[in-house]
N, C-alpha and C positions, 0 to 999 in steps of 0.2 A: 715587639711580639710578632707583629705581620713580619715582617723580615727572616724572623727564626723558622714561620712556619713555610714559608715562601721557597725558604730552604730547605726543610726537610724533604717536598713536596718533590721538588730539584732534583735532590738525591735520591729519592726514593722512585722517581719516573725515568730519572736517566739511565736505560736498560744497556744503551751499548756500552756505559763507563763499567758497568758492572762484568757485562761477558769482557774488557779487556782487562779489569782485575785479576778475571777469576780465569785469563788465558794468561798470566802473569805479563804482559804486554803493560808497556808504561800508557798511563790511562789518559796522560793531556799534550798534545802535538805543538799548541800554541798558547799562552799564558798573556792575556791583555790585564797589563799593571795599572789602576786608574784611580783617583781624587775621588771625592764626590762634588756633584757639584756643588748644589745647593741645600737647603732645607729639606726638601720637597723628596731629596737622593736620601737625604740621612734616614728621614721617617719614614719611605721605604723599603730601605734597603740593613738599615740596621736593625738588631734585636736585642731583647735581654740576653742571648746567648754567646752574642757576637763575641770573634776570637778577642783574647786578651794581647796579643801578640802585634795589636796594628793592623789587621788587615783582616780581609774573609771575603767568604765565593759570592761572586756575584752569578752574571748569565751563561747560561752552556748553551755553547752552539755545537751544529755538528754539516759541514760538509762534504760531498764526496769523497765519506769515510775519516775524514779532518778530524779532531778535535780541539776546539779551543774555549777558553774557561777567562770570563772574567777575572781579577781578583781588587776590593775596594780595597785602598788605606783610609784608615779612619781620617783625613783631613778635607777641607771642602775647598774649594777655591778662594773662600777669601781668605782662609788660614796660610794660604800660598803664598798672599802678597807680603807678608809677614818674616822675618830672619828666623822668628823662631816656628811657622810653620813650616817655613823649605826644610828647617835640620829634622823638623820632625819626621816628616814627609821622606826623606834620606832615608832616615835610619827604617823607616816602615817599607819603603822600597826594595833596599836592599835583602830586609828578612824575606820580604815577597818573593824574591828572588831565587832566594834559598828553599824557599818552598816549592816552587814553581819547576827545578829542580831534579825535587825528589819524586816528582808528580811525571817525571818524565820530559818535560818540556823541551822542545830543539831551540824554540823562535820565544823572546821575551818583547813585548809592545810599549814603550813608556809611550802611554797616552794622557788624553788630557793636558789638565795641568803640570801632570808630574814632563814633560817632552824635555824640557831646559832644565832639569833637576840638576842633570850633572855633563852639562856645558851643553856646548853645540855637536860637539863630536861623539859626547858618551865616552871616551877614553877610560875614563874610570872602570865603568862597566864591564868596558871590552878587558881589561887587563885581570881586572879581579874575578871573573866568569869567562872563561876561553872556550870553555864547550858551549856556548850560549849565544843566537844570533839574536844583535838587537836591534830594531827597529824603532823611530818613533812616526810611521807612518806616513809622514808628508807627501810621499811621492803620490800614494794612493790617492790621498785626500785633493793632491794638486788636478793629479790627473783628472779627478771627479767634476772637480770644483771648474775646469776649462768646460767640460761637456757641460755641467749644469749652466753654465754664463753663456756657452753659444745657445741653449735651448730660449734661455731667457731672453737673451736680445734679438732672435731670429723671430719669435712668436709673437714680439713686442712689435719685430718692427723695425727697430734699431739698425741701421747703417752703417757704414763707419763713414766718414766725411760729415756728416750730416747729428752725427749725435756726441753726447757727451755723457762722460763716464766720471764719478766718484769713486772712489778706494779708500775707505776707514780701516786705516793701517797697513801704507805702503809697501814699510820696511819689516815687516814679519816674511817668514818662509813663504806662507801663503799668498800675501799681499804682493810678497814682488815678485811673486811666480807668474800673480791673474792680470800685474801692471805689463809685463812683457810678454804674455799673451797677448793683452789689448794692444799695447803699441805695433806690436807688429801684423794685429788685424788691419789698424792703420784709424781707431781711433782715436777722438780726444779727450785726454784723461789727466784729471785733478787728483791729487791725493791730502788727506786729512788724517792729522794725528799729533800729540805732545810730547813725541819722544824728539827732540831738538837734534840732538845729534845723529838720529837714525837718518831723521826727514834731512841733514844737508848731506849724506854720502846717496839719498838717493836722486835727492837735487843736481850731485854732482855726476851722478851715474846716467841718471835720464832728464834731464833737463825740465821735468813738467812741472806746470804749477801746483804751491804746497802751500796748504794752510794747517793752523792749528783748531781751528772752531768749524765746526758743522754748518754753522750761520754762517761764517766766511765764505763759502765757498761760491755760492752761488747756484743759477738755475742749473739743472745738470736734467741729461733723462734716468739715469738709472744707479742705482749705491750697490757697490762691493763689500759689505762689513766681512772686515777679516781679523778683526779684534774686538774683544769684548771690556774693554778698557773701559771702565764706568765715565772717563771726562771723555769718550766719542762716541759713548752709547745714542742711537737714533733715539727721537721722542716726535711723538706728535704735530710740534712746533717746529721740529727741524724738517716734518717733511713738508709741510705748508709752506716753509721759505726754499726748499729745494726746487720741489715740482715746479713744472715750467706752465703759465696760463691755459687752463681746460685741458691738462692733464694727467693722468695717476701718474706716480713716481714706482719703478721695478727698484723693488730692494731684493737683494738676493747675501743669503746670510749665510755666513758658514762659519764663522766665531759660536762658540760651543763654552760659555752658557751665551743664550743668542743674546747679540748685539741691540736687535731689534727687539724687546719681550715683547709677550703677548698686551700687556695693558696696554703697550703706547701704542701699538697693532689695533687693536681694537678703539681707537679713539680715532683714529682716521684709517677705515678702512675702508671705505667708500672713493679714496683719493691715492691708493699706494697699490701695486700686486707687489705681494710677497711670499717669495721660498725660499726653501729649507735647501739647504747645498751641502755637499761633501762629503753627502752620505751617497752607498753602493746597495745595487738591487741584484739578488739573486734568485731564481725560483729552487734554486739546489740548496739553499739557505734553511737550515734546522735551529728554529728556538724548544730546549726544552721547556715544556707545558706550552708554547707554541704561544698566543694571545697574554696571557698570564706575565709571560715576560719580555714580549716586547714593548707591549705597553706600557711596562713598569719604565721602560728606558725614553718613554715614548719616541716611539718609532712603531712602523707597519711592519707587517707581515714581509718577510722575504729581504728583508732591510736594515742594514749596519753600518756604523760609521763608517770613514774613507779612511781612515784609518785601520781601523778595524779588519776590513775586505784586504787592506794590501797584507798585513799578518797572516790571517786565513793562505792568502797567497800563497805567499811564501813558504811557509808552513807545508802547503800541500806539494807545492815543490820538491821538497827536501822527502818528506815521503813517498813519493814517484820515481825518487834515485837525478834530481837535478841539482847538482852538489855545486855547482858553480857561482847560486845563489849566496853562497857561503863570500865570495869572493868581493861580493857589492858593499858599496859603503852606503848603509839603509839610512844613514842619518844627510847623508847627501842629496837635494833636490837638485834635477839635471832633466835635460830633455832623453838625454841617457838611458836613467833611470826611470822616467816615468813611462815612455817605450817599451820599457822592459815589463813594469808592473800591466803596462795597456795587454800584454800578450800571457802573463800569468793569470789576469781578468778573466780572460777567453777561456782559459780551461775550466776554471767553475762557472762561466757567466755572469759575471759580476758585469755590471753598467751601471750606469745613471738611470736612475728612477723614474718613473710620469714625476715631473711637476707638482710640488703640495707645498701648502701654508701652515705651520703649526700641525701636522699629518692629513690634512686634507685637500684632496684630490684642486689644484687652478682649474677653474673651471674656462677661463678666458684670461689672452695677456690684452687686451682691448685696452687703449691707454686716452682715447678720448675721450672728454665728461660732454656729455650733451647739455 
């Protein structure tokens, strides 16, 4: 019921979708496709009303003059891990699609968990939807997710020569985006994670040391989680064996549902700083009902996934008459591409946020326990 009413509230305040109806102008610019994540998404965000069809409106943004529209499928992440949540998750995507569509959309976002739905490339997509440009964001999120790691180890403290770095999940897009960021800052970096075959092409690509356990790895000063993979999820005990004597350990997260929850957060948090990464801040940045709905996603004010902002991007792009955008392979992470996204940023203001834990303000990266 909260979800049904959440949405009528939606539609009934979002005054500019109404003057682009009623100017017969197609009413959605960008169409973000997304999972839910967890519990917590379901019984917000669903209702007794909810579409029968798999899917329904999540958040409506609006940036200079942008429009872009959530849309949920009914699956959550862990239904993902599942053969028969992917096909379900499919078939609920591509309706999405179809909808998304009729709605007007240029730019379609496979976020979340749906990114890998239909390969690495999206070929699927692209053949069966040709007027439709798809993205699953990464560049954005990369690009965010380097600025949020220099904020964090510049404030800490962190060296390069002098410090050491963890990465919980090397061999993802994000993971060996933020490992050759580091290496070529010129730090020293361990990577952890169970995907066997992933961790030896990055063995064989970058030479660093690779464990499978959290406990393995050793003292380090600060964790990259860039997978939410339940066997490398952080816990309270791994950060007590990480940190190094009269320490805190920087964890900096950006795996989405986080790596680090809040309970193991809270169980040593006197010992760890921890933030939120990946996410893009704009003060040009429109939630309908404004509080109401970003907190439902929790998130601040002015603040949307890295994902999310490169969409928006693009999107605005393409309405400003930058047709070139057309030409990028959005499923492609590149220093290229994320160049590219750093100067589409610039036109709405999108950047890296202050610094927060769970949405609230670091107050200090001070890493010595008295």
């Amino acid at each position: 019921m909260l979800g049904d009413v959440w949405r009528f509230l939606v539609f009934l305040f979002d005054w500019k979708s109404w003057i682009r109806r009623l100017s017969g102008k197609n009413e959605i610019d960008v169409v973000f496709i997304t999972n839910l994540r967890d519990d917590l998404d379901r019984k917000r965000s669903k209702g007794i009303f909810s579409s029968s069809v798999g899917h329904f409106d999540g958040v409506r943004y609006w940036i200079s003059g942008t429009s872009g529209r959530m849309r949920i499928i009914d699956v959550d992440s862990e239904e993902l891990t599942t053969e028969e949540g992917k096909r379900k998750a499919k078939d609920h995507f591509i309706s999405a699609v179809f909808w998304a569509r009729k709605k007007g959309a240029k730019v379609v976002l496979l976020a979340a968990g749906t990114k890998r739905l239909f390969g690495k490339d999206g070929a699927e997509l692209k053949y069966r939807f040709p007027d439709v440009l798809f993205t699953n964001g990464d560049n954005g999120t990369a690009f965010i997710l380097q600025e949020d790691v220099k904020v964090a180890l510049e404030r800490s403290n962190l060296r390069p020569g002098s410090s050491k770095i963890c990465i919980i999940g090397p061999y993802g897009i994000l993971g060996e985006s933020i490992l050759k960021f580091l290496l070529k800052s010129g730090y020293d970096v361990v990577g952890v994670g169970r995907n066997e075959e992933a961790l030896s092409g990055i063995k064989e690509r970058y030479g660093i040391e690779l464990c499978r356990e959290n406990s393995h790895v050793g003292k380090v000063d600060a964790v990259i989680a860039c997978t939410h993979s339940k066997d490398v999820c952080l816990t309270a005990e791994d950060v007590d064996i990480l940190r190094k004597e009269r320490k805190k350990l920087v964890v900096v997260d950006v795996a989405e549902p986080s790596n680090f929850n809040y309970k193991e957060y809270d169980k040593c948090k006197n010992v760890v700083v921890r933030q939120d990464a990946g996410n893009a801040y704009s003060h040009k940045l429109e939630y309908v009902l404004g509080p109401l709905s970003y907190k439902a996603l929790r998130l601040n004010k002015g603040v949307t996934f890295g994902c999310f902002s490169e969409s928006l991007a693009v999107a605005h792009a393409l309405r400003s008459g930058n047709d070139s955008v057309k030409d990028v392979d959005w499923f492609s992470v590149s220093e290229d591409n994320m160049e590219l996204v750093k100067d589409l940023f610039s036109e709405i203001y999108f950047k890296a946020p202050e610094p927060r834990c769970f949405g609230k303000h670091i107050d200090s990266f001070e890493l010595s326990l008295k």
